[in-house]
C-alpha positions in Angstrom: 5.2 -17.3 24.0 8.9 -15.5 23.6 9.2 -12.2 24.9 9.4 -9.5 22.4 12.5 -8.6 22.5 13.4 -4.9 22.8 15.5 -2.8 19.9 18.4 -0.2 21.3 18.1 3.4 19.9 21.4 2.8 17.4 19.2 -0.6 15.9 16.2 2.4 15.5 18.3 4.7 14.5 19.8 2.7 11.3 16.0 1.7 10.6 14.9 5.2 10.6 18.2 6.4 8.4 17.3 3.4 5.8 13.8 4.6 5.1 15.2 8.4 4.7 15.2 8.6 1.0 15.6 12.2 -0.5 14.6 12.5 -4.3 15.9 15.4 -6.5 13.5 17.3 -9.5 15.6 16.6 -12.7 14.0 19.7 -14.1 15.2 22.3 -11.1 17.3 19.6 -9.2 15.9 21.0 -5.9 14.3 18.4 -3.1 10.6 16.6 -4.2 8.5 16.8 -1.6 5.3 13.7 -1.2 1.9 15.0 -0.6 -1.7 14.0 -0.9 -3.6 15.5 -3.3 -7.5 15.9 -3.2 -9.6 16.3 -5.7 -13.2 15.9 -6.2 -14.6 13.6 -9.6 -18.2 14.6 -10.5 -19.7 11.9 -12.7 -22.8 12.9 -15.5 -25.0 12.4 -13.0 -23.7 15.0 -10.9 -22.5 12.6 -8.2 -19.7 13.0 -5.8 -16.6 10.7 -5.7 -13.1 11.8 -4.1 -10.0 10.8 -5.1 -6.8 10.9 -3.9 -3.6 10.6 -5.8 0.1 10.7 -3.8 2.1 13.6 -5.8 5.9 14.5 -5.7 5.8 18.5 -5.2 9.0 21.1 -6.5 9.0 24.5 -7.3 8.4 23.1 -10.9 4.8 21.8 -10.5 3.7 23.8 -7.3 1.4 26.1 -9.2 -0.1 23.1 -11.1 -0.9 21.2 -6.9 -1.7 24.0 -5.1 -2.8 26.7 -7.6 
């Protein structure tokens, strides 16, 4: 079997600057943030199921996430 071979810190460097991407609020244009929201689904019979939804957070929708 081959040896793995090793990456230099400028090859991790331009894989870590490639998966950098910054996304902008067209409402306030400031920085969206990813998150995980939680939230807890009760069905009629009053049982328990979580969910969880990824969420893009800006100062436009912060009171909605975090209330």
């Amino acid at each position: 079997m081959p040896k793995k071979k090793e990456r230099t810190f400028v090859a991790k460097l331009a894989h870590e600057a490639r998966r950098i991407h910054k996304e902008k609020c067209p409402v306030c244009g400031k920085e969206v943030v990813p998150a995980v929201f939680h939230a807890a689904l009760y069905n009629e019979d009053g049982c328990y199921r979580p969910q969880r939804r990824r969420v893009k957070i800006c100062d436009c929708n912060r009171e909605e996430i975090y209330g």
